[in-house]
MARBA-3410 file (N, C-alpha, C, O; in Angstrom, 1 decimal):
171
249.1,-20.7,-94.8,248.1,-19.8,-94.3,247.5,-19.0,-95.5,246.3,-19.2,-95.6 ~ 248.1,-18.2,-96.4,248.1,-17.8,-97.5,246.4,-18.5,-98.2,245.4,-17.8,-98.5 ~ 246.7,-20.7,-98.4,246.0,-21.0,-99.2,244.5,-21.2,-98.2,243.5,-21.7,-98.7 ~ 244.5,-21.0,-97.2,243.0,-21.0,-96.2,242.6,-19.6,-96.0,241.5,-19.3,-95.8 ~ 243.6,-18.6,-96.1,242.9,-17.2,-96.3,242.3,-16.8,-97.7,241.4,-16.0,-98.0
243.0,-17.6,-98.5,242.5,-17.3,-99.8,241.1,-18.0,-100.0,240.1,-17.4,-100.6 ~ 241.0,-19.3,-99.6,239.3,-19.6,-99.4,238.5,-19.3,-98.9,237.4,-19.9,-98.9 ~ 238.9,-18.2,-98.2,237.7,-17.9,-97.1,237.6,-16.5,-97.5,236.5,-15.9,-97.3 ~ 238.9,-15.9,-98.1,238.4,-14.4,-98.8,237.7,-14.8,-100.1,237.1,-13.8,-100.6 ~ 237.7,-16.1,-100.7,236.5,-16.3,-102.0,235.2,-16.3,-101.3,234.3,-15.6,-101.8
235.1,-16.9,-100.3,233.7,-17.1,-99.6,233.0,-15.8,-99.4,231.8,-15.7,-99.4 ~ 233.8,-14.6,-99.2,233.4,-13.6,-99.0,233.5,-12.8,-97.6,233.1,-11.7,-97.2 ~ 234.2,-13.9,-97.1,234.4,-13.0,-95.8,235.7,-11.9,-95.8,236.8,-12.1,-96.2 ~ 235.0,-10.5,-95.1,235.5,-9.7,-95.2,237.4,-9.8,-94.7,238.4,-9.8,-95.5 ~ 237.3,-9.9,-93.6,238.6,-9.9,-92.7,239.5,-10.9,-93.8,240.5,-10.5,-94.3
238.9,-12.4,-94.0,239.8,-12.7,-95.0,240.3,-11.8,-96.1,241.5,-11.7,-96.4 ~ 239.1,-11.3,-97.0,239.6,-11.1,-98.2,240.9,-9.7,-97.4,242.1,-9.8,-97.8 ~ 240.7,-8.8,-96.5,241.8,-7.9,-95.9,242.9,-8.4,-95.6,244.0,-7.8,-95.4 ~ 242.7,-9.3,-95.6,244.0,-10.5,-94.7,244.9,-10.6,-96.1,246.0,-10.3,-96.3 ~ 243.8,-11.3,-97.2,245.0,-11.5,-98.2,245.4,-10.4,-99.1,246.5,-10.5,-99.7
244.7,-9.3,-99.4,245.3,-7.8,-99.8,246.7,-7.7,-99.0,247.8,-7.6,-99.6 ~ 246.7,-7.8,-97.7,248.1,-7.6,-97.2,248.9,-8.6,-97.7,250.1,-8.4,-98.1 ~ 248.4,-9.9,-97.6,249.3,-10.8,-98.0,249.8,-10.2,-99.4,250.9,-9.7,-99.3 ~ 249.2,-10.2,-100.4,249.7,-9.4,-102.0,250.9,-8.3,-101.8,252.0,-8.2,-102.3 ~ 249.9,-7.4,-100.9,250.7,-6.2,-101.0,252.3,-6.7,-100.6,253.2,-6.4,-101.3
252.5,-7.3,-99.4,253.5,-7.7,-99.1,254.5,-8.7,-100.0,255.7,-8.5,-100.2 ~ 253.8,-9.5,-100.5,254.1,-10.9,-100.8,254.6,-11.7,-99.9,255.8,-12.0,-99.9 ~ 253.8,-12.0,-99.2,253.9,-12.9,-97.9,253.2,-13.8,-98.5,252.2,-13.6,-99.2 ~ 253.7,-14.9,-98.4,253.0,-16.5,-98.8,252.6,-16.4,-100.2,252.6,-17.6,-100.6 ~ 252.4,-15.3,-101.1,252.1,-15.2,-102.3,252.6,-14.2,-103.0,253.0,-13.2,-102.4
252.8,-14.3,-104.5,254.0,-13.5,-104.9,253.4,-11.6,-104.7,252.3,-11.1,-105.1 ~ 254.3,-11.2,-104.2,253.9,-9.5,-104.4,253.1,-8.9,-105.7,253.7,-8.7,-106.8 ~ 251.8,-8.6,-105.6,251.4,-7.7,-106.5,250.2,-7.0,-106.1,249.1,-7.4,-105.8 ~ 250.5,-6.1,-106.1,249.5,-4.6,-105.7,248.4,-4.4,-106.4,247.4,-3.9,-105.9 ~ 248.5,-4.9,-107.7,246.8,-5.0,-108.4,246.2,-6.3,-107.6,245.1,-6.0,-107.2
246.4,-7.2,-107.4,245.7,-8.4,-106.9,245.8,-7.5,-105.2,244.8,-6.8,-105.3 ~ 246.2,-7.2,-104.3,246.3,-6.2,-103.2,245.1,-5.4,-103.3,244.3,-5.8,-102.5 ~ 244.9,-4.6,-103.9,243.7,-3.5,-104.5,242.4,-4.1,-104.8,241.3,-3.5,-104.6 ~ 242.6,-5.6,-105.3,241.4,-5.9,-105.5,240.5,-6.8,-104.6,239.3,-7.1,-104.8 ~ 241.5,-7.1,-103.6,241.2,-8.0,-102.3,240.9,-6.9,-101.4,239.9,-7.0,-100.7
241.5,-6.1,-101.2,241.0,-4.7,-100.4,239.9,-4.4,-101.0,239.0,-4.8,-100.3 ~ 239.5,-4.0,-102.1,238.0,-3.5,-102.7,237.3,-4.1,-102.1,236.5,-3.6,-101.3 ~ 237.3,-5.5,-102.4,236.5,-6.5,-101.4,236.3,-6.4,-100.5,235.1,-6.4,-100.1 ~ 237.3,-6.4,-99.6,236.8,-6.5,-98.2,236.3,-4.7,-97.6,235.8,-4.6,-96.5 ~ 236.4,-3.5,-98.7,236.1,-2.3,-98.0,235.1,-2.5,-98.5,234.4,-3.1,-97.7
234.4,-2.5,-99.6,232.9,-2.6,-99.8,232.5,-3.5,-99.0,231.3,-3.3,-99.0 ~ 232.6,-4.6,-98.1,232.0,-5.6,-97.2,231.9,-4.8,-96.2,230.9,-5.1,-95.5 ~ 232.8,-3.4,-95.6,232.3,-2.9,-94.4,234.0,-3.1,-93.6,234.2,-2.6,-92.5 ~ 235.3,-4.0,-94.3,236.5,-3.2,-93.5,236.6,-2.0,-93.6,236.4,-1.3,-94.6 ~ 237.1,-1.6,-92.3,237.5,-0.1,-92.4,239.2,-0.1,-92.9,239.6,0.8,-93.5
240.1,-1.4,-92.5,241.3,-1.2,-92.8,241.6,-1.3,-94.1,242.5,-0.7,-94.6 ~ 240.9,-2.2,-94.7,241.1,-2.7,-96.1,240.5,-1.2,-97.1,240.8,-0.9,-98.3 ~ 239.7,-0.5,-96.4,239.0,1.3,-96.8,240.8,1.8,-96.9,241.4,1.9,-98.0 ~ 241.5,2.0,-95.5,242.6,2.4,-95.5,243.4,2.4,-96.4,243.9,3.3,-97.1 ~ 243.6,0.8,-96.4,244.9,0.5,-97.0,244.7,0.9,-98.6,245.5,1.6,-99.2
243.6,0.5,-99.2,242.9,1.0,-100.7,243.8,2.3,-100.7,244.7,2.5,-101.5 ~ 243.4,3.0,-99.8,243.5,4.5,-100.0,244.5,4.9,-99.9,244.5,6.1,-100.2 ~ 245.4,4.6,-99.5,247.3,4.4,-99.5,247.8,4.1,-100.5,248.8,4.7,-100.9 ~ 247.1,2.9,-101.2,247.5,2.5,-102.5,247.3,3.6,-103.9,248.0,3.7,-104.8 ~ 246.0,4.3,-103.5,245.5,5.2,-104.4,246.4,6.2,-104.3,247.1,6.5,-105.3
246.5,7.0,-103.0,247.5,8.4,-102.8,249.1,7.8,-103.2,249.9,8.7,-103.6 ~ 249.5,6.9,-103.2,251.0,6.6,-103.0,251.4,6.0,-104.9,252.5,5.8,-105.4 ~ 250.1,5.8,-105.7,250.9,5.6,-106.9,251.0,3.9,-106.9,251.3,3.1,-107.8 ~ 250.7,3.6,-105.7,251.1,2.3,-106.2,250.3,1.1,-107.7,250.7,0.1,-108.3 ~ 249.6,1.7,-107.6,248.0,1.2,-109.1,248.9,1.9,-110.4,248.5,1.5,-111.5
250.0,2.7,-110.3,250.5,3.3,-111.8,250.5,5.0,-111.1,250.9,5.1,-109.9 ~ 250.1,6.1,-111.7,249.9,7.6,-111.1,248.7,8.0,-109.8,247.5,7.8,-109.7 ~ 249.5,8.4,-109.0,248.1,8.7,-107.8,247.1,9.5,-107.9,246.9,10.7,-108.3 ~ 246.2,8.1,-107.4,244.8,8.9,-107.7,244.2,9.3,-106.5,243.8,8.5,-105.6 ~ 244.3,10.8,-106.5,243.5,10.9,-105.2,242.4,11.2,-104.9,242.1,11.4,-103.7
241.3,11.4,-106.1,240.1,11.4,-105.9,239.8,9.8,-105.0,239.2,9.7,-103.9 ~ 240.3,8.9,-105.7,239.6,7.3,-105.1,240.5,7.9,-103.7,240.0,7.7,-102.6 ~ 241.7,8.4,-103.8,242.3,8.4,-102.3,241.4,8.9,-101.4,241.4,8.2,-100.3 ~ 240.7,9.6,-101.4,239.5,10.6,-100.7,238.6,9.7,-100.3,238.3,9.5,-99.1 ~ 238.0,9.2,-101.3,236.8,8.5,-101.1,237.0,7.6,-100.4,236.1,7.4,-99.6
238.0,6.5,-100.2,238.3,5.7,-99.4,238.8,6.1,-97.9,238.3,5.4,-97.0 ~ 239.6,6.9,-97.7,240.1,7.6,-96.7,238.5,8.0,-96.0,238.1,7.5,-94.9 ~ 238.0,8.8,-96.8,237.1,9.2,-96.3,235.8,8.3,-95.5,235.1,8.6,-94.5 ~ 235.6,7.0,-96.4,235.0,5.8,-95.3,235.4,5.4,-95.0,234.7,4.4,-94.9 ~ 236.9,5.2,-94.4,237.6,4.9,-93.1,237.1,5.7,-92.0,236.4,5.4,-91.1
237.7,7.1,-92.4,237.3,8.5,-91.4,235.9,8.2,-91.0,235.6,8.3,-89.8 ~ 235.2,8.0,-91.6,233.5,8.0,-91.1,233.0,6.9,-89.7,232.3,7.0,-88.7 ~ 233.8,6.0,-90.4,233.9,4.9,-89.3,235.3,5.0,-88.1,235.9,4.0,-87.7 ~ 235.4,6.0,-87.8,236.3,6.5,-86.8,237.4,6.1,-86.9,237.9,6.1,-85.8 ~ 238.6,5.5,-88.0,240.0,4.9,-88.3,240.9,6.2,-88.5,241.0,6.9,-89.5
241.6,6.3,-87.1,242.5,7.3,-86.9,243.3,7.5,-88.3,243.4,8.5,-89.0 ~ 243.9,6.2,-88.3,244.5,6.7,-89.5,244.1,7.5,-90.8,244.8,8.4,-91.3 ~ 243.3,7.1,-91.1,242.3,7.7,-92.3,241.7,9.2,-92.1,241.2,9.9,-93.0 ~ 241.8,9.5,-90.6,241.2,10.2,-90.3,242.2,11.9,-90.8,242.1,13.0,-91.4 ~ 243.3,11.0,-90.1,244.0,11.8,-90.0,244.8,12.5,-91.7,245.1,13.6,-91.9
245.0,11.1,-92.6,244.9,11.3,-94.2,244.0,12.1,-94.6,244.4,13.2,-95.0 ~ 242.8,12.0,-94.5,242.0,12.6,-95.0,242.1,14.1,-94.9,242.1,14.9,-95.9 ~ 242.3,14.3,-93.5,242.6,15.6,-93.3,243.9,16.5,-93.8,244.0,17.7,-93.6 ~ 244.8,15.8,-94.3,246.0,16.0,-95.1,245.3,16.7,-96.5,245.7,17.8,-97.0 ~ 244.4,15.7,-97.2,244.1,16.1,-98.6,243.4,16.9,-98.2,243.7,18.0,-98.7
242.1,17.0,-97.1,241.5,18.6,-97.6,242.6,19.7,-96.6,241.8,20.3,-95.8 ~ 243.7,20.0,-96.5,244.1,20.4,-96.6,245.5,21.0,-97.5,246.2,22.0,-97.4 ~ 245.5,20.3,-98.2,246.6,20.1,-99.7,245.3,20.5,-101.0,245.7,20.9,-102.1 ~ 243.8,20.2,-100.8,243.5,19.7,-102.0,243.8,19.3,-102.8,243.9,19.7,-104.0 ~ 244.1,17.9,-102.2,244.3,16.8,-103.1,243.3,15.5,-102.9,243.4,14.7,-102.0
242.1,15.7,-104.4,241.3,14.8,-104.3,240.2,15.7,-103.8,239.1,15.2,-104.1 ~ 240.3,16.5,-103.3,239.3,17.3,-102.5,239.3,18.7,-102.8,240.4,19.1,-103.2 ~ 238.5,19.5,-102.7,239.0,21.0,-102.9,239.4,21.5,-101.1,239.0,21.0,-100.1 ~ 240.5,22.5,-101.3,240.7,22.4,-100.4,239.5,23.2,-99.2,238.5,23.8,-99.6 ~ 239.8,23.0,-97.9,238.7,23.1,-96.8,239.0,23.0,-96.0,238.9,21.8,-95.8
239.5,23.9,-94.5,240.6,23.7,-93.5,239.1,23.4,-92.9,239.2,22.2,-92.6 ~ 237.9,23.8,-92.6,237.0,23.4,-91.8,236.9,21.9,-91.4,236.6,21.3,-90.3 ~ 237.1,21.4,-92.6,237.0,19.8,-92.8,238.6,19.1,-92.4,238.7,17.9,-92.1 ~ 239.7,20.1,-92.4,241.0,19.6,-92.4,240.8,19.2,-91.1,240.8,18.1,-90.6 ~ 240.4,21.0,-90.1,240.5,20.8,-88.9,239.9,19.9,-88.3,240.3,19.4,-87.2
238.4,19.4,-88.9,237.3,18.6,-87.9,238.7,17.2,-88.6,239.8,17.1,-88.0 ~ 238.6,16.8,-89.1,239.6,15.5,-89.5,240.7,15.0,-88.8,240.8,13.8,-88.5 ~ 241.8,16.4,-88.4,242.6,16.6,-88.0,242.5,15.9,-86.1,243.0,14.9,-85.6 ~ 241.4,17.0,-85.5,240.6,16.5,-84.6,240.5,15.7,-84.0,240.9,15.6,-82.9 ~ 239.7,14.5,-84.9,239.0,13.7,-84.7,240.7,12.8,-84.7,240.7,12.4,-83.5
241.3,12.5,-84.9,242.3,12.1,-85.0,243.2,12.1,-83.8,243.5,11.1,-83.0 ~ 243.7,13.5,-83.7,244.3,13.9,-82.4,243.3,13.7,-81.4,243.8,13.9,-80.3 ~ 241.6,13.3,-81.3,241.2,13.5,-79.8,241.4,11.6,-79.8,240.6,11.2,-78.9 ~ 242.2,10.4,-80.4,242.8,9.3,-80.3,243.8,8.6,-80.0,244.0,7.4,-80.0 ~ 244.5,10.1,-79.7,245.9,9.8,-79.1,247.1,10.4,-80.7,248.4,10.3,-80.8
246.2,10.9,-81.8,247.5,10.9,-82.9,248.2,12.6,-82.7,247.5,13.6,-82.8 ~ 249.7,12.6,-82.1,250.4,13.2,-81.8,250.7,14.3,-83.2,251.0,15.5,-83.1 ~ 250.6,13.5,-84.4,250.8,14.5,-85.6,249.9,15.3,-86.0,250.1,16.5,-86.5 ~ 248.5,14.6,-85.7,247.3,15.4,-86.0,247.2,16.8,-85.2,246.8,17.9,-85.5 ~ 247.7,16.3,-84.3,247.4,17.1,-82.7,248.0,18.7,-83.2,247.5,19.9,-83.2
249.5,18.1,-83.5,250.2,19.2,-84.2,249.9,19.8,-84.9,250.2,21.0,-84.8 ~ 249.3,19.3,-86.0,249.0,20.0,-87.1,247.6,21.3,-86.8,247.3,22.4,-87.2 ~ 247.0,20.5,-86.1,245.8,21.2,-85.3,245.8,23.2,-85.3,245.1,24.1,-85.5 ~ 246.9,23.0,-85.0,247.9,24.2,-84.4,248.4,25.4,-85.9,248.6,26.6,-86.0 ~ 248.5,24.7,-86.5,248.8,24.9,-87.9,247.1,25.6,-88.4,246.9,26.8,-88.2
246.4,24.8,-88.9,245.3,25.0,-89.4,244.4,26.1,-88.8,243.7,26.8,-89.5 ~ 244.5,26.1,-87.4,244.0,27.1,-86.6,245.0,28.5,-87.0,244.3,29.5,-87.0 ~ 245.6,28.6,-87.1,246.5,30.0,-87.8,246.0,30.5,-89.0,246.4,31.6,-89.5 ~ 245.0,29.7,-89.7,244.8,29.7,-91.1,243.6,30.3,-91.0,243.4,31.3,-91.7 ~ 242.5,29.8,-90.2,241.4,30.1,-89.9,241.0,31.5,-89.5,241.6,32.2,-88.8
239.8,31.7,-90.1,239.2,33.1,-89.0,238.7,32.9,-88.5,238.3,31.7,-88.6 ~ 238.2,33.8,-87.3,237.5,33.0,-86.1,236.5,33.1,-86.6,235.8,32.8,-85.7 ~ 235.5,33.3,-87.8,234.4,32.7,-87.4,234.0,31.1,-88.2,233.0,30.4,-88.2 ~ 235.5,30.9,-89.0,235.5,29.6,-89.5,236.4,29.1,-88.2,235.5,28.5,-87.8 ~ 237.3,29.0,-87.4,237.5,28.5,-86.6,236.2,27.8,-85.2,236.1,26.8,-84.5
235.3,28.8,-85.3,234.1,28.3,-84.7,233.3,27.1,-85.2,233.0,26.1,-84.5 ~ 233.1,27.3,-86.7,232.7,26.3,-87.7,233.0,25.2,-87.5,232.2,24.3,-87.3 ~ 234.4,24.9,-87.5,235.4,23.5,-87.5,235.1,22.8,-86.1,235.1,21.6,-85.9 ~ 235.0,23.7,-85.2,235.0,23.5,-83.9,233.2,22.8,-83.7,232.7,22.0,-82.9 ~ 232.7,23.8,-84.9,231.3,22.9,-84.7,231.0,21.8,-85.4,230.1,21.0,-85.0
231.6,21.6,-86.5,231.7,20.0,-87.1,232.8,19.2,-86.3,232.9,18.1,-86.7 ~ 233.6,19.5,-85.4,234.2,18.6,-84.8,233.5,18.1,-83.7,233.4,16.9,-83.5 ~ 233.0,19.2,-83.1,231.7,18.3,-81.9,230.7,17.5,-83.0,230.5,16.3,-82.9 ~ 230.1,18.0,-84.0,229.3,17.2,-84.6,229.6,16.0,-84.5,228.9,15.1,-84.1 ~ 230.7,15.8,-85.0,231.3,14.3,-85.5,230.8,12.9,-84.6,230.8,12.9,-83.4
230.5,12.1,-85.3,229.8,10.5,-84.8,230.5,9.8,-85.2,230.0,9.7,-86.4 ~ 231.6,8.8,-85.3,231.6,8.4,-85.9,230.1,7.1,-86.6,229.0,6.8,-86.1 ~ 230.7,6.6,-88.0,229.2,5.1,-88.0,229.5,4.1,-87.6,230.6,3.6,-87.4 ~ 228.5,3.8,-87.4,228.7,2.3,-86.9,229.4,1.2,-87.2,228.6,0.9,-88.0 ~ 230.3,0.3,-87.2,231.1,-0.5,-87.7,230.4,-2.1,-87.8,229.8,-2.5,-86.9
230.6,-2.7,-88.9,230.4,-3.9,-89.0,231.1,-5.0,-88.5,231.8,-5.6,-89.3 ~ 231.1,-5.3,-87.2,231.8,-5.8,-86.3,232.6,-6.9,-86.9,233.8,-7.0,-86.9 ~ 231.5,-7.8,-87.6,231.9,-8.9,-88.3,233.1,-8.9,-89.2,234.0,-9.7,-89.5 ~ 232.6,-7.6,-89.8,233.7,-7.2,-91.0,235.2,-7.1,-90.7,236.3,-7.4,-91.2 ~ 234.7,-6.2,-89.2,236.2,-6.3,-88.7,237.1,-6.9,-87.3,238.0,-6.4,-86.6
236.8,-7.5,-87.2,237.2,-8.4,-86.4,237.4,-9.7,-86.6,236.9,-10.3,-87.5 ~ 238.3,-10.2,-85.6,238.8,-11.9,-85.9,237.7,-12.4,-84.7,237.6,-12.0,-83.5 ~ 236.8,-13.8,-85.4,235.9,-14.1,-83.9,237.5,-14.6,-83.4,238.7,-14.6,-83.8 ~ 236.6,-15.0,-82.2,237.8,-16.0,-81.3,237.0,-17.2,-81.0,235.8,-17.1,-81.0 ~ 237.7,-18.2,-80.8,237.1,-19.6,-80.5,237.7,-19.8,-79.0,238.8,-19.4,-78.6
236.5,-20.8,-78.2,236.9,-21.0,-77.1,236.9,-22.9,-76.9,236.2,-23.7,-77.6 ~ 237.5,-23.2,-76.2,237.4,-24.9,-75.8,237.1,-25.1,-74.3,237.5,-24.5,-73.4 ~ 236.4,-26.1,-74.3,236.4,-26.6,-73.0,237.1,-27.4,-72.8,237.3,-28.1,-73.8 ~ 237.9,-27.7,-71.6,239.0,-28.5,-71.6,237.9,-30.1,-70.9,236.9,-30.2,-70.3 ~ 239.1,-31.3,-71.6,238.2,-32.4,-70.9,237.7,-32.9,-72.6,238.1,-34.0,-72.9
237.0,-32.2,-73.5,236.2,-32.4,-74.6,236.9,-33.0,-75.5,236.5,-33.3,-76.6
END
């Protein structure tokens, strides 16, 4: 599997090249290495994955590239978050509340936090609770008004998704 995802993540397709970052990161079918991981992720997040945005951005916060970087953590997290990826969403909201990578900004923690918890994330939800203690009401209003703001963008379908193929039977 490994040697047909790897030709089709040269081709350029996104979901492949995401496909084989995990394979790296793991070493599944191919030997474990997180710089070859990183750079198959780059790939496919500049093509428009949001997961391969994610996973980058895990790699950056977590040290695995050598010392964590969390400026690139941000920036990746943060075009996950744009494109509505709970997870990211919910990261993101971590650093601008840590400032880390970010200065900190509970307005932005909270809208992050939010957008997270209104997807079902139980931790975000929590934390919600937290941040709101932090706030004055008339930044609590604020948060509450970039939280309705929020849209996520549009997603490049192609980028992320597996097509499916169908058969007719008989053929």
């Amino acid at each position: 599997a490994a040697q047909w995802i790897s030709k089709s993540a040269a081709q350029g397709l996104p979901m492949a090249q995401y496909r084989l970052g995990v394979l790296y990161e793991r070493g599944k079918g191919v030997p474990r290495d997180l710089g070859a991981a990183a750079e198959w992720y780059e790939k496919a997040a500049s093509n428009g994955n949001r997961k391969a945005m994610h996973n980058l951005a895990v790699l950056f916060a977590e040290g695995g590239l050598g010392q964590p970087d969390y400026t690139q953590a941000a920036r990746w997290f943060q075009a996950g978050a744009d494109l509505g990826l709970k997870d990211s969403q919910y990261n993101l909201a971590i650093l601008y509340e840590r400032g880390l990578g970010v200065q900190v900004n509970l307005i932005e923690s909270y809208r992050w936090y939010a957008a997270a918890a209104g997807q079902g994330d139980a931790d975000a939800k929590a934390r919600l609770g937290a941040i709101e203690a932090k706030l004055t009401p008339d930044d609590l209003q604020r948060a509450k008004a970039a939280f309705a703001a929020y849209r996520p963008k549009p997603m490049n379908r192609a980028a992320n998704e597996t097509p499916t193929f169908t058969t007719t039977a008989g053929n």
